[in-house]
N, C-alpha and C positions, 0 to 999 in steps of 0.2 A: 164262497161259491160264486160262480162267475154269472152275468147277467144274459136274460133268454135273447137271441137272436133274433132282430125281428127278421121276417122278409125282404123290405125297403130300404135300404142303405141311405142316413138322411143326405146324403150329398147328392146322390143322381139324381137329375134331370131325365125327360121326355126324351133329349136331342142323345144326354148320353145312353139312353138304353135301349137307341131303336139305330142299326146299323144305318148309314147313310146311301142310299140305294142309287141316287145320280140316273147315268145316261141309259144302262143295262134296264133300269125299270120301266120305262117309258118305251124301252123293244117288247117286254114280253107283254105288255097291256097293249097294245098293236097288233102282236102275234095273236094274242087271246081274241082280239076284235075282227081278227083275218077267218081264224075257227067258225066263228058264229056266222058272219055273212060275206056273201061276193060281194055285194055291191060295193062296201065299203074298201073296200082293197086297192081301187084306185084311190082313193082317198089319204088312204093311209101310205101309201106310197110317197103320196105328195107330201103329207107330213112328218115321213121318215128322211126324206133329202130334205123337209124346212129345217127339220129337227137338225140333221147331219149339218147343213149349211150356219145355222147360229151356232152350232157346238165347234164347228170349225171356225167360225168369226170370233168365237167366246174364247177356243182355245189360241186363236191367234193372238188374240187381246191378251189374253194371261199368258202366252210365249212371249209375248214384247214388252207384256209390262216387266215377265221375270227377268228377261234381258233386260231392259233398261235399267233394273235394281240392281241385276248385276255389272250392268257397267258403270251407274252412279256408285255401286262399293268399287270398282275397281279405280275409279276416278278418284274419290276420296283416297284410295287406300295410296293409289301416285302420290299425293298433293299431302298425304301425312309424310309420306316415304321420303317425299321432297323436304319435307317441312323439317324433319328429324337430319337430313344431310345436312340441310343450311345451318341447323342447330349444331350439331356436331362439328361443321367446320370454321362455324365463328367460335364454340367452346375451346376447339385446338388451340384454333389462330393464340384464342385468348391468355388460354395456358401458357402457350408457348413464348407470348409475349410477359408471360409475369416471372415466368422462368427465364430467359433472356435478362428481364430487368433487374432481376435478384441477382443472379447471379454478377452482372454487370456493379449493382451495385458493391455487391460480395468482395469482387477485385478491386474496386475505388478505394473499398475499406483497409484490403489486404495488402494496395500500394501503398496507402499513407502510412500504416502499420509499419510496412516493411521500408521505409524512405526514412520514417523515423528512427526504427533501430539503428540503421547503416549511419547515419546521423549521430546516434548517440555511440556508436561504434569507432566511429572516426573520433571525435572528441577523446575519446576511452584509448584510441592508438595514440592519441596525442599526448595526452596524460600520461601515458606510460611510454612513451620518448622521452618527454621530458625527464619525469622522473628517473629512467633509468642516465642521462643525461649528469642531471643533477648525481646518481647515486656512484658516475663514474669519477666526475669530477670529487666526489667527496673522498672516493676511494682514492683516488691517485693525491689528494691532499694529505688521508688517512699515510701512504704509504712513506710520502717524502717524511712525514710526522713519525714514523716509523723509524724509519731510515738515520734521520737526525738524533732520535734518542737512541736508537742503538750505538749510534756512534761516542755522541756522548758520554755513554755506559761503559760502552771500548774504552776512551778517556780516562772516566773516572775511573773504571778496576787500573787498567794500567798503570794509570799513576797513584795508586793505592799498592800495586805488587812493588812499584816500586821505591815505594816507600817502605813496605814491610823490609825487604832487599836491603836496603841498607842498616 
């Protein structure tokens, strides 16, 4: 079962349960003062423009102080604006410089890399000049060596037929 409601809400205050009534209540207790007697009317008169005149100096005060506030956020809110470009254009710059360097570095890498193969590339044509060099000379020695025992071979059947021959 749920518990009885009181009346009093323990949170509210005096300030919050009584509307704030300002410049509008200070006319009708004037007005009310007019009701009762003449005499007092010039009176009040004088103290509806005192009234008017500090509510105009009050509201001027709190129209300039709200501008002021307003223009100190907009001041601030420049000199962030500024503050976050400056930051953003030294962050670029910065990037932009680590990216340049990498990359720079990247091709230093990529040159010796590539200096070295053509390097071992050349050696590698050379190697295989030689060798095939070497593997002509060996051939054209293979063939004379060829050539000679064929002959030889010619020779020896030949004079083997003609020996059977007789």
């Amino acid at each position: 079962m749920a518990p009885p409601r009181s009346a009093k809400q323990p949170g509210s205050t005096a300030a919050q349960s009584h509307p704030r009534q300002g410049r509008n209540a200070r006319r009708q207790v004037a007005e009310d003062v007019d009701d009762d007697g003449h005499a007092e009317d010039s009176a009040n008169v004088d103290d509806e423009a005192e009234d008017d005149y500090i509510e105009l100096s009050q509201g001027t005060a709190v129209q300039s102080m709200i501008i002021g506030g307003l223009n100190n956020q907009k001041k601030r809110h420049t000199v962030n604006k500024k503050q976050v470009k400056e930051k953003y254009s030294r962050t670029k710059t910065e990037v932009q410089d680590s990216i340049t360097t990498l990359f720079d570095e990247h091709e230093e890498q990529a040159d010796t890399a590539h200096s070295a193969q053509l390097k071992r590339l050349a050696d590698l044509i050379a190697l295989k000049a030689s060798l095939e060099s070497q593997m002509t000379t060996k051939l054209a020695h293979l063939q004379t060596m060829y050539d000679t025992h064929s002959r030889e071979l010619s020779y020896v059947l030949d004079s083997r037929i003609r020996e059977l021959k007789k």
